[in-house]
C-alpha positions in Angstrom: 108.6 81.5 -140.3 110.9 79.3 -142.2 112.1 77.4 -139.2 108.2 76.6 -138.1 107.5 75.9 -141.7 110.7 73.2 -141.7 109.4 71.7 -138.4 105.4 71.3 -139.7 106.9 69.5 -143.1 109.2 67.2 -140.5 106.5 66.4 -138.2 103.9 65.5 -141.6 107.0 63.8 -143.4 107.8 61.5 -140.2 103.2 60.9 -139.7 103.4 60.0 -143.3 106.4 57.3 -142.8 104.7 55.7 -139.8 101.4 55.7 -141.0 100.4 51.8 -143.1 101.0 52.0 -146.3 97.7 51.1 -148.3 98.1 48.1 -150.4 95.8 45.3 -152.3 94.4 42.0 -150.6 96.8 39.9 -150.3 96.1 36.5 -152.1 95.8 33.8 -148.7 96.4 30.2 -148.2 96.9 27.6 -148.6 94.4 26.3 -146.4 94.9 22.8 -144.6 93.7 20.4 -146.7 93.6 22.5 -149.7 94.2 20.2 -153.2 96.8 21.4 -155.8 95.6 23.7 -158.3 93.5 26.3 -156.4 93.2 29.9 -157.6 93.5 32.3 -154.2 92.3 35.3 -156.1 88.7 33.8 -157.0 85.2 36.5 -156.1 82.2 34.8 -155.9 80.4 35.4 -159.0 83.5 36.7 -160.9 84.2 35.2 -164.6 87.0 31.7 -164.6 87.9 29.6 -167.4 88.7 26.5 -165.6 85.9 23.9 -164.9 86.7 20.9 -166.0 90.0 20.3 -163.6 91.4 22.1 -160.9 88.4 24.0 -160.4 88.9 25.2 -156.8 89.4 28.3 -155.3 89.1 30.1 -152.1 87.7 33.8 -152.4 88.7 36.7 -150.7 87.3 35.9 -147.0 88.9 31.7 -147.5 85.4 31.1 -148.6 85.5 27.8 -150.7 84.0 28.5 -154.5 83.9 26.3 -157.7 84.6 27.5 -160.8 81.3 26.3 -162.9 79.6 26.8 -166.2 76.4 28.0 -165.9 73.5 27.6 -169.0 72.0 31.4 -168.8 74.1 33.2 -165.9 75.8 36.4 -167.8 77.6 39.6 -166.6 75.7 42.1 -167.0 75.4 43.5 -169.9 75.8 40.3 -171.8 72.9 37.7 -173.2 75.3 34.8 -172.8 78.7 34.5 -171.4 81.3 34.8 -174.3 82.5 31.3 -175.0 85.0 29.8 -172.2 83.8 31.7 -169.3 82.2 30.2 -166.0 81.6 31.8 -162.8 82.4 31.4 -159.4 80.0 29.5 -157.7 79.7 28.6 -153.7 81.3 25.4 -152.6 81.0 22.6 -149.9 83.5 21.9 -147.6 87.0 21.0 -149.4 88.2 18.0 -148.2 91.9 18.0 -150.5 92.6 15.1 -152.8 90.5 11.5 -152.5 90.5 8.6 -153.9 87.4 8.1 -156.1 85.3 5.5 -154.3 87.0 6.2 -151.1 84.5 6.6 -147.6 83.7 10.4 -147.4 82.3 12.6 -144.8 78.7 13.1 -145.9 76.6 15.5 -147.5 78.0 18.7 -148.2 81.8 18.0 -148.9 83.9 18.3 -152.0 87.1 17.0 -152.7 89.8 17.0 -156.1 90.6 13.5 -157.6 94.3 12.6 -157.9 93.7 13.9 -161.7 92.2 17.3 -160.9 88.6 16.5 -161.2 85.8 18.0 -158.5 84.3 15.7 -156.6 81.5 14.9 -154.4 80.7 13.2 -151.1 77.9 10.4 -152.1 77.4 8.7 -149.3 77.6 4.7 -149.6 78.9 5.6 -152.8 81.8 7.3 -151.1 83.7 10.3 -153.6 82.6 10.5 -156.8 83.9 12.5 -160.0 81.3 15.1 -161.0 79.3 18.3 -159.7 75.9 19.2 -159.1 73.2 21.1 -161.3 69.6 22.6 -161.1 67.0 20.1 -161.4 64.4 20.7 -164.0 62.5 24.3 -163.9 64.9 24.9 -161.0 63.7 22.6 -158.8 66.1 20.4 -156.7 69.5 19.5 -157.4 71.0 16.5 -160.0 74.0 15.0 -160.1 76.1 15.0 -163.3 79.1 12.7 -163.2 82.3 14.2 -164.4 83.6 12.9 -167.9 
């Protein structure tokens, strides 16, 4: 009886050691192209405190995000976000660190100026320091230069 109950602990003791351990996500990246300053350990819709510069970050599945205040977006719970907190927010494409003015992509891609600042792609007006916000009553998008 012993000796079966000796082999039955060896045999669970040696599944145990070869089984993978369980352990957290890993933080990822950098990604090519990736500007200095990103957070790896952003979730979209989480709570950040960094919007003005250095904003990036790249959530769980290398998904690009912002970090961005929002007037009237709250955790539950809340009626206003305490004082200092912004959310995680979807971004475009992250195109690294531009020159502001520089010739950009297109529609749809963001970039870090040399100084930390989000940028966007403007067309003719190449990148520009700033991010975008809901138009009036929701409708459309603006654009708010950053400064």
């Amino acid at each position: 009886m012993l000796r079966e109950f000796v082999i039955s602990a060896a045999v669970a003791g040696t599944a145990l050691a070869m089984a993978p351990g369980a352990a957290a996500d890993e933080p990822h990246g950098p990604f090519p192209g990736d500007p200095p300053g990103m957070s790896y350990e952003a979730y979209l819709s989480a709570p950040c405190y960094q919007w003005d510069r250095f904003a990036f970050g790249r959530g769980p599945g290398g998904e690009p995000l912002l970090c961005r205040w929002i007037p009237g977006q709250s955790p539950i719970g809340m009626d206003r976000p305490p004082e200092g907190v912004g959310f995680w927010v979807l971004s475009p494409k992250i195109y690294g660190v531009q020159a502001v003015g520089s010739p950009c992509p297109g529609s749809q891609a963001a970039a870090q100026s040399p100084d930390g600042l989000p940028m966007l792609c403007l067309g003719a007006a190449g990148w520009q320091p700033g991010s975008m916000h809901s138009g009036d009553w929701g409708n459309g998008n603006d654009f708010y230069p950053a400064g």
